[in-house]
C-alpha positions in Angstrom: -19.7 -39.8 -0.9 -18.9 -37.3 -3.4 -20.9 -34.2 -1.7 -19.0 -35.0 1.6 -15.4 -35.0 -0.5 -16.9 -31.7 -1.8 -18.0 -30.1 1.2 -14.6 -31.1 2.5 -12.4 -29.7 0.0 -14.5 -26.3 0.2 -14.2 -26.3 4.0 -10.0 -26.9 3.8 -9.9 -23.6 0.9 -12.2 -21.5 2.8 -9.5 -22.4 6.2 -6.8 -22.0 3.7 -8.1 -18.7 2.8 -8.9 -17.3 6.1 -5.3 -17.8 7.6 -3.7 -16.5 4.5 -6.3 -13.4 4.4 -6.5 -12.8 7.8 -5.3 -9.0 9.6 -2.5 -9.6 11.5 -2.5 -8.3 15.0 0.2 -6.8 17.1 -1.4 -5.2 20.3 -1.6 -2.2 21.4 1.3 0.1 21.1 3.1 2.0 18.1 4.8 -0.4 15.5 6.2 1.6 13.0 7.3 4.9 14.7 9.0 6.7 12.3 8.3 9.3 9.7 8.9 7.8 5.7 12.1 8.9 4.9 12.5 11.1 1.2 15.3 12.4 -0.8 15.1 14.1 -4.1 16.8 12.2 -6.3 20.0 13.3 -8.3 21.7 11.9 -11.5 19.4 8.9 -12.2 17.7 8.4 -15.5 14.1 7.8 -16.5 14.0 4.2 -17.7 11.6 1.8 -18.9 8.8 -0.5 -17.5 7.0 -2.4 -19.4 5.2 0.4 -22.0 5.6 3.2 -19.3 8.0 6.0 -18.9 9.4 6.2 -15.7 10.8 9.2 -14.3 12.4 8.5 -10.6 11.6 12.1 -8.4 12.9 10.9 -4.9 14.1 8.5 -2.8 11.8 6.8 -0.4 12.6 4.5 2.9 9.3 3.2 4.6 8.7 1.7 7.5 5.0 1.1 8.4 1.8 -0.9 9.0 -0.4 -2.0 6.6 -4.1 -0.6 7.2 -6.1 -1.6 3.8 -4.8 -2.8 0.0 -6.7 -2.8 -2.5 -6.1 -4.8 -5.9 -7.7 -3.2 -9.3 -7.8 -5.2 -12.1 -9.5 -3.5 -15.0 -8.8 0.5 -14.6 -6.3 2.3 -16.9 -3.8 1.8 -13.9 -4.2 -1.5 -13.4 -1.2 -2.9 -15.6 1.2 -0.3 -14.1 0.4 -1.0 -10.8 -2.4 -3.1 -10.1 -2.0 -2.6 -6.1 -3.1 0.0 -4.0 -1.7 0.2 -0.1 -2.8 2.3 2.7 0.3 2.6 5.0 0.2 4.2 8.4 3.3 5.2 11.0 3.4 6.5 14.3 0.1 7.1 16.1 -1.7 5.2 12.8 0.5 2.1 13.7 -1.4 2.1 16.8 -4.0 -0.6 17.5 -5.5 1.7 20.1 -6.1 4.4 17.2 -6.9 1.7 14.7 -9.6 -0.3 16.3 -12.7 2.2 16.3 -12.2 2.9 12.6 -12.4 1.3 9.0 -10.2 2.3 6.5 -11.7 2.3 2.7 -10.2 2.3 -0.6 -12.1 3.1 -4.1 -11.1 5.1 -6.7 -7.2 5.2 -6.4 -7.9 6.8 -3.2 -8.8 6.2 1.0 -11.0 7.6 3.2 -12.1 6.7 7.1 -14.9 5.7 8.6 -15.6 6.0 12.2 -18.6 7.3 14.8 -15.1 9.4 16.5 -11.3 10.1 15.1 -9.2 8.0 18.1 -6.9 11.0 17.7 -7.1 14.7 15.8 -8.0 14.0 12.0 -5.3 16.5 10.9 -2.1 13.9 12.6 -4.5 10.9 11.3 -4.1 12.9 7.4 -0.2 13.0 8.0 0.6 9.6 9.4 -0.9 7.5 6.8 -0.8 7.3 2.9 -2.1 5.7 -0.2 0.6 4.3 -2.3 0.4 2.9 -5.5 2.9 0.3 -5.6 5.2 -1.0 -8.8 7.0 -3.7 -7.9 10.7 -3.4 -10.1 10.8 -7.9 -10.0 8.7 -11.0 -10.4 10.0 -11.8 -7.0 8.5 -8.5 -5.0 5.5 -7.9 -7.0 4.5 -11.8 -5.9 5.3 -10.7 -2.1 3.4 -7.8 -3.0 0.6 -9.9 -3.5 1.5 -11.8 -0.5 0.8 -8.7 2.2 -2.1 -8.8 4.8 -3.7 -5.8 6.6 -1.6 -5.7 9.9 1.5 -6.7 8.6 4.4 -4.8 9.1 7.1 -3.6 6.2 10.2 -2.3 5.4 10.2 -0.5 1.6 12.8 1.1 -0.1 12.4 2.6 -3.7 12.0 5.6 -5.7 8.6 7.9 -5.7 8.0 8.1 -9.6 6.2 9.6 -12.4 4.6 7.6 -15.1 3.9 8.3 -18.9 1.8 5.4 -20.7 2.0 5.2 -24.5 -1.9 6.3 -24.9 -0.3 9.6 -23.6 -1.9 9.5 -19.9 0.4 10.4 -17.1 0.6 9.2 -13.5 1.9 11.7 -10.9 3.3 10.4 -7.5 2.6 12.8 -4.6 5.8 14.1 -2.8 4.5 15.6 0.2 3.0 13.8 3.4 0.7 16.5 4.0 -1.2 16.8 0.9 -4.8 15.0 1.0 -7.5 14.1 -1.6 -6.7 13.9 -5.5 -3.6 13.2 -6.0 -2.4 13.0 -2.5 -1.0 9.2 -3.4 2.2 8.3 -3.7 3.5 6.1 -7.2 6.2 4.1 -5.9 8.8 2.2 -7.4 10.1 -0.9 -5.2 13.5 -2.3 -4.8 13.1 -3.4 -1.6 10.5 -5.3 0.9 10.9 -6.9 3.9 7.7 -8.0 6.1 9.2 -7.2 9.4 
């Protein structure tokens, strides 16, 4: 009796886990079409999170599709901003440009792997980013956690540089065009809306 309550417990949390892990799917067509909005920002002080030193560079407004996260739990980053999100717009919101490809994360960083880019790899570079995210409450940093590949978002917040106490320093990316080491952005998150 007890291995069947067991196997049926184990079989209810691996359903559980599946729908709550699962990519969500749209179809084809572009889902997030525009370009992330930035503005340097003007007359708004470093302040304080946590044990880091946060300097705000630019504003950001995002609208895109989730293609990967990735959590990290144990690198120097980790208590700054312990998830990683590869966000793509325009043709990268795409099924029909998503489907022959995986996107992989290690390292603070993304790459792609596929037998043929859907599209040139140059507009595949500028529609999609790795962003370090810092949620500014309790409340988004547990949706944070919340987010599935697929799912769609709205994000506003700051672009940011960080200074730890050890003396390390972590430099957000302000250019969509930039690839490889430190190409990712370090955002800070007022807002986020699953769309």
């Amino acid at each position: 009796m007890i291995k069947h309550v067991l196997f049926f417990v184990l079989l209810c949390g691996g359903v559980y886990y599946y729908w709550t892990t699962r990519p969500v799917e749209h179809g084809p067509g572009v889902v997030a079409p525009e370009t992330p909005a930035q503005q340097a920002t003007f007359n708004v002080d470093n302040f304080d999170y946590k044990t880091f030193d946060i300097t705000p560079k630019a504003n950001i407004d995002l609208e895109a599709r989730i293609l990967s996260i990735k959590n990290y739990y144990f690198d120097k980053y980790a208590e700054l901003c312990p998830t990683d999100i590869v966000f793509g717009w325009g043709p990268m919101s795409d099924e029909r440009n998503l489907g022959s490809l995986m996107v992989r994360q290690s390292e603070r960083s993304f790459y792609w792997e596929m037998t043929e880019p859907p599209i040139k790899q140059e507009k595949m570079w500028q529609h999609a980013a790795n962003m370090h995210l810092i949620g500014s409450t309790k409340k988004i940093r547990d949706k944070i956690s919340s987010l599935r590949q697929g799912h769609v978002v709205k994000i506003s917040g700051y672009l940011v540089n960080a200074k730890s106490p050890e003396g390390w320093t972590l430099e957000t990316s302000l250019s969509r065009k930039d690839i490889g080491d430190n190409a990712s952005e370090l955002v800070w998150v007022k807002s986020l809306t699953i769309l």
